[in-house]
C-alpha positions as CSV (number, residue, x, y, z in Angstrom):
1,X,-9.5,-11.0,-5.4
2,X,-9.4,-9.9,-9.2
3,X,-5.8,-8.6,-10.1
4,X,-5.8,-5.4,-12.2
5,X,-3.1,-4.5,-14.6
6,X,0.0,-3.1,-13.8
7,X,-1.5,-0.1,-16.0
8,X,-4.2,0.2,-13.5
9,X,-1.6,-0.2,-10.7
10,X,0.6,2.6,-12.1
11,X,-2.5,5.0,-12.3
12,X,-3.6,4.3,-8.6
13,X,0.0,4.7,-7.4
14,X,0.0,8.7,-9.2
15,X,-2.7,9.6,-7.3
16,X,-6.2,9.0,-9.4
17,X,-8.7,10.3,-7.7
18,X,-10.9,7.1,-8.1
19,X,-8.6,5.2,-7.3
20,X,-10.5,2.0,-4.7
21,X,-8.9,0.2,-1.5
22,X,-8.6,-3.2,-3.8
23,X,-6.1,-1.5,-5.7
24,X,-3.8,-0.4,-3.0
25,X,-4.1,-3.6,-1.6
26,X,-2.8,-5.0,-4.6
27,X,0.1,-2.2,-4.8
28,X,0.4,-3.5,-0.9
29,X,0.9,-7.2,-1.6
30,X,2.9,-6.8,-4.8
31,X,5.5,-4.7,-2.5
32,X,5.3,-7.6,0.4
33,X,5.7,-10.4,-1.4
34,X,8.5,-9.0,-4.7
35,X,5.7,-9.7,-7.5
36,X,6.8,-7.5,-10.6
37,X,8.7,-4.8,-8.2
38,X,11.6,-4.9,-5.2
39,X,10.1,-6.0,-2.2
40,X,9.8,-3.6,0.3
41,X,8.1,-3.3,3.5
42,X,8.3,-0.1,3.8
43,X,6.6,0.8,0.5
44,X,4.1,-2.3,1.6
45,X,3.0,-1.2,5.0
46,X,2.2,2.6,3.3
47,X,-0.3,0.8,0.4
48,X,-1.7,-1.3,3.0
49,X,-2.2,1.9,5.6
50,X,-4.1,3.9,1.9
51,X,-6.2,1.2,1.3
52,X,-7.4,1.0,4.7
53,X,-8.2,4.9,4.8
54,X,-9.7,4.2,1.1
55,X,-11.9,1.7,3.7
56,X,-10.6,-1.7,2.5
57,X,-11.7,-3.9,4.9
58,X,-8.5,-6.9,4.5
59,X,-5.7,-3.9,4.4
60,X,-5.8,-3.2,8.3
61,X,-4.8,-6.9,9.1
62,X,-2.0,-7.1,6.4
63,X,-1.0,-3.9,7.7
64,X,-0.6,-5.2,11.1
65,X,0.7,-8.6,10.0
66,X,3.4,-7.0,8.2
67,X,4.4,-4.2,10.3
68,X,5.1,-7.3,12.8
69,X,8.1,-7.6,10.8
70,X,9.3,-4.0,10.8
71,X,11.5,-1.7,12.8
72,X,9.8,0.9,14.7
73,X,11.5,3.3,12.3
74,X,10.4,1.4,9.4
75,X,7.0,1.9,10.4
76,X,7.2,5.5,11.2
77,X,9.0,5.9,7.5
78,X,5.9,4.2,6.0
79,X,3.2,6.5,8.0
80,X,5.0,9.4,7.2
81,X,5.1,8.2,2.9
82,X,1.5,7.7,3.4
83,X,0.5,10.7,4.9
84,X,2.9,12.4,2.1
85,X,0.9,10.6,-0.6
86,X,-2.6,11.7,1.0
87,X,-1.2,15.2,0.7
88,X,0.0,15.5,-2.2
89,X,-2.6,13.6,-4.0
C-alpha cells in the first residue's frame, strides 16, 4: 500500500468528497498503531468502518481485528463517530 501525505490525510479526514477507502484505511492504521497521532481505537475502528462503506476491501478485517480489543461501548462510540462523519460530510 502507497502512503499519502499527511496533507492528503488531513483533507480525507474534513470530509472531501473524493476522498477513496485507501485513505481511511491509512487514517485507520495511523490511529491503531500511534504513527504521527495518539493512538486511539476508538478513532481507528471509525476510519476502518468509512473505508469499508467507501468499499475498501482490507478495512472490514482490521475493523474486526481491532474491535476484538474494544469494549462494547467503545465500539458503539466509534459507529456512532462514523455514522456522525457520514452525516455531516
Amino acid at each position: 500500500m502507497k502512503f499519502l501525505d499527511i496533507g492528503t490525510l488531513e483533507t480525507a479526514a474534513l470530509g472531501a468528497p473524493n476522498a477513496r477507502g485507501d485513505v481511511f484505511v491509512q487514517l485507520g492504521l495511523m490511529y491503531s498503531t500511534g504513527r504521527t497521532v495518539p493512538t486511539d481505537r476508538v478513532a481507528a475502528h471509525k476510519w476502518f468502518n468509512l473505508a469499508a462503506f467507501k468499499g475498501h476491501m482490507e478495512a472490514a478485517q482490521l475493523r474486526k481485528e481491532l474491535a476484538a480489543e474494544m469494549s462494547e461501548d467503545d465500539i458503539a462510540e466509534a459507529q456512532r463517530a462514523a455514522r456522525q462523519w457520514i452525516t455531516t460530510h
